[in-house]
DOMI-284302 format. One record per residue: residue number from 0; residue in three letters; x negated, y, z of N, C-alpha, C in turn. Coordinates in pm, 1 decimal, padded with zeros to 6 digits, m for minus. Layout:
DOMI-284302
SITE   i  aa     n_c1     n_c2     n_c3    ca_c1    ca_c2    ca_c3     c_c1     c_c2     c_c3
SITE NUM ala        X        Y        Z        X        Y        Z        X        Y        Z
...
***
This chain:
DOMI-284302
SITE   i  aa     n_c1     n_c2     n_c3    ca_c1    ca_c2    ca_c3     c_c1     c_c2     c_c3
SITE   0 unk m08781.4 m00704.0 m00633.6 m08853.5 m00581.3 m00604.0 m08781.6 m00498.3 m00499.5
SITE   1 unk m08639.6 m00496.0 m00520.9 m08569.0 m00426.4 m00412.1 m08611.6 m00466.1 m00236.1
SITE   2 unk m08710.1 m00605.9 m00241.5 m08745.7 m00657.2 m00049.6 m08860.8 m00557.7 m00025.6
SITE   3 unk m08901.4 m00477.2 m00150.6 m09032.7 m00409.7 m00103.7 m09034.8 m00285.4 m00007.0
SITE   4 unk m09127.2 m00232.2  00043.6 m09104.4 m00173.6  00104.9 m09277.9 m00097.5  00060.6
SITE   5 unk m09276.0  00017.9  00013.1 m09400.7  00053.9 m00023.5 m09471.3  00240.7  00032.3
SITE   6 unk m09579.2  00231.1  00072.3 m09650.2  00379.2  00117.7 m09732.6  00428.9  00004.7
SITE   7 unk m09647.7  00547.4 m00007.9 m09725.2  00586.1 m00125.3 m09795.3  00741.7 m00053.3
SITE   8 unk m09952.1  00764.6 m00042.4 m10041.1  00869.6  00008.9 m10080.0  00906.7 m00108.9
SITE   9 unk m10020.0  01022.0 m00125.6 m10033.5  01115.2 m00231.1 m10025.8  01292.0 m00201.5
SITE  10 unk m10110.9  01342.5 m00192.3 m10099.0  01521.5 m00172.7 m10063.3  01595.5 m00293.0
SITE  11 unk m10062.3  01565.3 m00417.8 m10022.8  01598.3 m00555.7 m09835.5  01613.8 m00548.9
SITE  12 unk m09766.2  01693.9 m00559.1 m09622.6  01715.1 m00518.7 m09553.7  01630.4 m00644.2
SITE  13 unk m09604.9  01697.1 m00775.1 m09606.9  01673.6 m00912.4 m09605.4  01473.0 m00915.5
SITE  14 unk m09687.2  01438.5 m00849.2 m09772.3  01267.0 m00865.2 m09649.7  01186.6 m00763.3
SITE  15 unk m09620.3  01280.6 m00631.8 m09567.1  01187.2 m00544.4 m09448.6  01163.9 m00580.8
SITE  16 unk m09347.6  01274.4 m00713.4 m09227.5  01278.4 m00729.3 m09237.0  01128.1 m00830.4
SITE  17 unk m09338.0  01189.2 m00922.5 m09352.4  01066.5 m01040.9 m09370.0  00920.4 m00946.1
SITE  18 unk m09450.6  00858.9 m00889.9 m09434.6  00756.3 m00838.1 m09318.5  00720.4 m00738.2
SITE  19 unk m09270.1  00818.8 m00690.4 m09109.9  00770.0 m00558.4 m09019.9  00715.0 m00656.6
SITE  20 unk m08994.0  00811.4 m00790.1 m08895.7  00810.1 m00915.0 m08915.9  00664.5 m00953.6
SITE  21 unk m09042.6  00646.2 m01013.0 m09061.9  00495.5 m01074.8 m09013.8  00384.4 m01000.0
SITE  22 unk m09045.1  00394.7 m00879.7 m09031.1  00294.1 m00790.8 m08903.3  00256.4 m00688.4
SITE  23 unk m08881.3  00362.0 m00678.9 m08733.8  00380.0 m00636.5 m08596.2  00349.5 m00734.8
SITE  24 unk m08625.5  00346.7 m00885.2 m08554.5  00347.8 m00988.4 m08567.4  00186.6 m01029.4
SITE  25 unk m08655.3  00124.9 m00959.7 m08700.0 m00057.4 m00947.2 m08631.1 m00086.3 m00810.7
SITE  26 unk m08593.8  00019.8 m00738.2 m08502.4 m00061.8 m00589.1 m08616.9 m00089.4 m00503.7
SITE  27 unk m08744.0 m00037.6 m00547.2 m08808.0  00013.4 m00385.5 m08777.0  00070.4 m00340.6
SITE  28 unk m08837.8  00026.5 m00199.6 m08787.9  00156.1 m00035.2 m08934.7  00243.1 m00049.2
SITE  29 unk m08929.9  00363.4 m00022.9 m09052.4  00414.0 m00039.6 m09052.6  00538.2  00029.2
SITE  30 unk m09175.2  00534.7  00136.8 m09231.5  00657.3  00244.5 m09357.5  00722.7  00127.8
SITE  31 unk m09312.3  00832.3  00125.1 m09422.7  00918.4  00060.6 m09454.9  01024.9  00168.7
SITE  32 unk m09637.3  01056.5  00157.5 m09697.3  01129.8  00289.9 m09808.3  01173.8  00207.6
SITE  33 unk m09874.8  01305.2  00244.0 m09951.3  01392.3  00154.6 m10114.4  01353.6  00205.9
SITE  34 unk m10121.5  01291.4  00341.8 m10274.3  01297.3  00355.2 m10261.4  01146.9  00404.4
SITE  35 unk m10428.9  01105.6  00434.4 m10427.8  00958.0  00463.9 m10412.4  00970.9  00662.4
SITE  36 unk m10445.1  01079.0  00705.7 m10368.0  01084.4  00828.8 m10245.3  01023.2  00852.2
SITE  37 unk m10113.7  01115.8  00756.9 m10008.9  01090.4  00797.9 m09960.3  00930.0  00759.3
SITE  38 unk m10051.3  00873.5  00656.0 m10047.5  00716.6  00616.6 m10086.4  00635.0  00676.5
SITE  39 unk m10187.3  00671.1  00795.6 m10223.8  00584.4  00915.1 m10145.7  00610.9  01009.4
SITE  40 unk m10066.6  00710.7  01049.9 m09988.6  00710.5  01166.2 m09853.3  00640.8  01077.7
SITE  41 unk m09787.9  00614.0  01004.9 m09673.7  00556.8  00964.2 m09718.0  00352.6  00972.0
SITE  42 unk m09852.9  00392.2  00918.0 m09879.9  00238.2  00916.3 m09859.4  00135.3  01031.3
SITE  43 unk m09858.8  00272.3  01186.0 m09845.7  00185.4  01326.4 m09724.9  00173.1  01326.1
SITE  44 unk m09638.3  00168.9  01283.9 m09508.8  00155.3  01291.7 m09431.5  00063.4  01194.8
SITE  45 unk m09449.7  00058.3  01106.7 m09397.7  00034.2  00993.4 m09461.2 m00095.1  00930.8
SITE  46 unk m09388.8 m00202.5  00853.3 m09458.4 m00292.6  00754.1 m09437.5 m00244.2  00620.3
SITE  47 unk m09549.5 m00231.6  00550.4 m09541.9 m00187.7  00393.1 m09591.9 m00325.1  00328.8
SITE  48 unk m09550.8 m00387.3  00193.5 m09575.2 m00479.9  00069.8 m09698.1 m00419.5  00063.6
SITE  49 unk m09741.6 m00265.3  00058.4 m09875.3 m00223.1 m00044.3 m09865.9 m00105.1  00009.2
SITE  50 unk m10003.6 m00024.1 m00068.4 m09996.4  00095.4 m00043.9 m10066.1  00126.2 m00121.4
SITE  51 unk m09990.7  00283.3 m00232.1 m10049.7  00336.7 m00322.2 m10112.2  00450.8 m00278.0
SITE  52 unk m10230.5  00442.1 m00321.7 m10311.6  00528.1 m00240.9 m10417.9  00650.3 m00324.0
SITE  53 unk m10413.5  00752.2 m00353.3 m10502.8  00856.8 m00426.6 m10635.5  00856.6 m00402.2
SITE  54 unk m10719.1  00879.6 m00499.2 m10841.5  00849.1 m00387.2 m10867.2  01027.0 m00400.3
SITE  55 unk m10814.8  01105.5 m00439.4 m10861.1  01247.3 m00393.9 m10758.3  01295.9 m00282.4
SITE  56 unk m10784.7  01301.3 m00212.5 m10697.1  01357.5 m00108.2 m10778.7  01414.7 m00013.7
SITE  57 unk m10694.2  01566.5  00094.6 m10723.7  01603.8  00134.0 m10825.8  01567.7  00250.5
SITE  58 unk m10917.1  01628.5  00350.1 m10974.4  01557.3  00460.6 m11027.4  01419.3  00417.4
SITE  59 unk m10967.4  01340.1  00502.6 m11007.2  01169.0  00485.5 m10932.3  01136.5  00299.5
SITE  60 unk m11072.3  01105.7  00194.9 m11002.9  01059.5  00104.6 m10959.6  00967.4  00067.7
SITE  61 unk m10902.7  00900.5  00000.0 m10856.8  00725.4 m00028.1 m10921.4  00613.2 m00059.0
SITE  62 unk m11086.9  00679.8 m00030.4 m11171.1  00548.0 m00029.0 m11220.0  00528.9  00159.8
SITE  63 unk m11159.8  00658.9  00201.8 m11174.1  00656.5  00364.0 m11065.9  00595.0  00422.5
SITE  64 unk m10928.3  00615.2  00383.6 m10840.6  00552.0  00403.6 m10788.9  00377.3  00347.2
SITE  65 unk m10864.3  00344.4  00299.4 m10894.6  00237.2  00208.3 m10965.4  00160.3  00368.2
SITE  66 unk m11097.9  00212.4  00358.8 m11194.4  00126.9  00472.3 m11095.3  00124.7  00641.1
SITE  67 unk m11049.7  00211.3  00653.0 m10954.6  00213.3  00801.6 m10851.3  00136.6  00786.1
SITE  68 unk m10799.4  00090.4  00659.2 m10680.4  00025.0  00685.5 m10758.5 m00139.2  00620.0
SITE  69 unk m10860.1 m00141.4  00602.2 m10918.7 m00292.8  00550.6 m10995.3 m00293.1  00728.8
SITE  70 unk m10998.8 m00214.1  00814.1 m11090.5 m00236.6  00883.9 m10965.9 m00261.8  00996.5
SITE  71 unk m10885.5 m00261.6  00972.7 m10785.6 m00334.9  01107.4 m10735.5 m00446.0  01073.1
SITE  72 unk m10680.4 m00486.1  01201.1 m10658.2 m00682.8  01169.4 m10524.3 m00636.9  01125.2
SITE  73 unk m10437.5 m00593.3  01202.2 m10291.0 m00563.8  01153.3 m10286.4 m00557.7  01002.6
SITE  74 unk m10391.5 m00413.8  00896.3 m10347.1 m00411.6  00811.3 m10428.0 m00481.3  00668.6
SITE  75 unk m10510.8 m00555.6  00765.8 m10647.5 m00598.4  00641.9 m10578.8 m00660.1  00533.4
SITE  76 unk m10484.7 m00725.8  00527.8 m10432.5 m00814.5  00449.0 m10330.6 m00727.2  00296.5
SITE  77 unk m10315.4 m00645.2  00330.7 m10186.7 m00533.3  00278.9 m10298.2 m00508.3  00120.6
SITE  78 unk m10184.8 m00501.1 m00001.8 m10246.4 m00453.8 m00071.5 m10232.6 m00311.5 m00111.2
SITE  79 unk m10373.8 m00277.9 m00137.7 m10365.7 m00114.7 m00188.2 m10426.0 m00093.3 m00314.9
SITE  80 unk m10365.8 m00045.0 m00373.4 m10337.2  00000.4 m00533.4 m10446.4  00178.5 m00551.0
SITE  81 unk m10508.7  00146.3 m00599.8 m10605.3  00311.9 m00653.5 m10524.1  00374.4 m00720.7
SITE  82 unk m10504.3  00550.8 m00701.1 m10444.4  00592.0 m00830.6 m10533.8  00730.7 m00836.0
SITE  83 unk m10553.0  00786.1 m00956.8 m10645.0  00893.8 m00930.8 m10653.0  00941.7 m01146.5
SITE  84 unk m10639.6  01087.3 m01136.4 m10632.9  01143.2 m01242.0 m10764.4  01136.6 m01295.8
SITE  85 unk m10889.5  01121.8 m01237.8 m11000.9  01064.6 m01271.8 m11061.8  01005.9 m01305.7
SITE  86 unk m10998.7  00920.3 m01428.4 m11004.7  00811.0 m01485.3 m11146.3  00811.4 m01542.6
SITE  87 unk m11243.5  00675.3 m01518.7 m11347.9  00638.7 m01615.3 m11376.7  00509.8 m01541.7
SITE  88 unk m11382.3  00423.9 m01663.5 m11451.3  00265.3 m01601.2 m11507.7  00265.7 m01493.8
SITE  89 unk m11583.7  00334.9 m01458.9 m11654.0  00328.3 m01333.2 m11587.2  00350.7 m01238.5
SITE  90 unk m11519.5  00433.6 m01242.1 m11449.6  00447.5 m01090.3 m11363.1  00343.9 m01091.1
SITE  91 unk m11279.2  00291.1 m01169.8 m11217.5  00189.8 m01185.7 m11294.6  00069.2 m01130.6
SITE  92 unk m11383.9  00022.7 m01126.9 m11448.7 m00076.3 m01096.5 m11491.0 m00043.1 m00960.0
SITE  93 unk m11551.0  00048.5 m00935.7 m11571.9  00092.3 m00818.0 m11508.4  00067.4 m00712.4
SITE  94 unk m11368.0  00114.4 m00805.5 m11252.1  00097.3 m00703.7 m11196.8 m00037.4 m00617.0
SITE  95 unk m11267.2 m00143.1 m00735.7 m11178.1 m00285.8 m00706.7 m11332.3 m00312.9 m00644.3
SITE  96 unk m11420.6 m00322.0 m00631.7 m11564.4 m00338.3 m00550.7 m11561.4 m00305.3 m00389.4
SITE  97 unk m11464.7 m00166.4 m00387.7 m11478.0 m00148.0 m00266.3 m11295.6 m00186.7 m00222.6
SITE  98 unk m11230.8 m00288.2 m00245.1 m11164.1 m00332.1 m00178.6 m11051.9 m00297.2 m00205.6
SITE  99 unk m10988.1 m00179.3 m00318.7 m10856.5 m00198.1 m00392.1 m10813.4 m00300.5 m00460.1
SITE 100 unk m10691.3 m00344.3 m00453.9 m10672.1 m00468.1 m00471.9 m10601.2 m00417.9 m00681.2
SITE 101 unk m10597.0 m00302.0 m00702.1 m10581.2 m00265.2 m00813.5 m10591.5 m00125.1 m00887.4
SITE 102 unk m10631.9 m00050.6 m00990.2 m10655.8  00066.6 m00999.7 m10596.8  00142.6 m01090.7
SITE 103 unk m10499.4  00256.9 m01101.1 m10443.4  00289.6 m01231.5 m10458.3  00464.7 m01226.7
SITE 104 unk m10491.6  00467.6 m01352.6 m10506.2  00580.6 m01353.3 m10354.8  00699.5 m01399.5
SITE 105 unk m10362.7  00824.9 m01381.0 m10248.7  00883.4 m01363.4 m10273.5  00928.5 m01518.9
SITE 106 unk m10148.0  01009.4 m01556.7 m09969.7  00947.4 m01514.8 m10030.3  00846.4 m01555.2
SITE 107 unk m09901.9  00791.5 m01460.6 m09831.5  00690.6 m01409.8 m09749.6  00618.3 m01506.2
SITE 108 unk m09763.7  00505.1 m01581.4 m09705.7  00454.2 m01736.0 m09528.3  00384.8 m01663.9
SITE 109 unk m09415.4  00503.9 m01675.7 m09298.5  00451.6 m01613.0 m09249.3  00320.6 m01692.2
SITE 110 unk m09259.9  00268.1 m01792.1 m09180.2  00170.4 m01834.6 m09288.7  00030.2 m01770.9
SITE 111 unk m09432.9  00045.6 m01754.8 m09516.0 m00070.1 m01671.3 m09580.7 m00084.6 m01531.4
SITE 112 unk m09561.6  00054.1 m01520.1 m09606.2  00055.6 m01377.6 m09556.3 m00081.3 m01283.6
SITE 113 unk m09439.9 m00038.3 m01220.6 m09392.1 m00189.8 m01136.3 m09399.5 m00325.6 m01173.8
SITE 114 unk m09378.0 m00353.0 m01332.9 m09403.8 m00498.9 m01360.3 m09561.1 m00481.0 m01319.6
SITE 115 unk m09686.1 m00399.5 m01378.7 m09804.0 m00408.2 m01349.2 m09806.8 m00447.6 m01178.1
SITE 116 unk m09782.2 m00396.2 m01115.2 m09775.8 m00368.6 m00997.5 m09734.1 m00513.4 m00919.4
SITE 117 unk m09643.9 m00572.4 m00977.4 m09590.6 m00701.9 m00890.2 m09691.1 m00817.1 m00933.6
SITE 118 unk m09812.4 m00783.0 m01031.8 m09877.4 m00931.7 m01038.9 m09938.9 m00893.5 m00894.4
SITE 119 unk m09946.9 m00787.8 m00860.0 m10084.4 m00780.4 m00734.1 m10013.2 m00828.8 m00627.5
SITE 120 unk m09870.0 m00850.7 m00602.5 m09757.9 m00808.9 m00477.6 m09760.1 m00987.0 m00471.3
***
């Protein structure tokens, strides 16, 4: 887990600490950024394993940022993980319909998160 290298787009201050903590405490490298703007301008630069992605976020939300980064060749391949305090089957499904490669709802379960996380990786 320590080769990973992961983007986590999160505007929640509270959400982005909880996921850097989890993941960083597994020996991920991890860029945390508050809108899906600043997650598309890091993406030209940078290779990420995945990207955890909110789907409420400010401006462009994480089902907009979802389609821009499935809609380039560079990043079509990358997996992105749903996370959203909005939990109900449906959106959950929704989520993996429109092209998340996995969906969890918040908090964030620290003792499974990353094992969850590496069947998708």
């Amino acid at each position: 887990m320590s080769e990973w290298h992961m983007l986590v787009v999160e505007d929640d201050l509270y959400s982005q600490d909880v996921a850097s903590t989890i993941l960083q405490y597994h020996g991920v490298h991890v860029d945390v950024v508050a809108t899906a703007e600043e997650g598309l301008s890091l993406l030209q630069n940078n290779h990420y394993h995945a990207a955890i992605i909110d789907l409420s976020l400010p401006q462009m939300d994480g089902w907009g940022l979802l389609r821009q980064i499935k809609g380039s060749p560079a990043h079509a391949h990358m997996p992105c993980i749903a996370v959203t305090a909005y939990y109900s089957g449906q959106v959950a499904q929704q989520a993996i319909e429109s092209g998340f490669t996995a969906f969890f709802p918040k908090p964030l379960e620290p003792e499974s998160f990353v094992q969850d996380l590496a069947q998708y990786l």
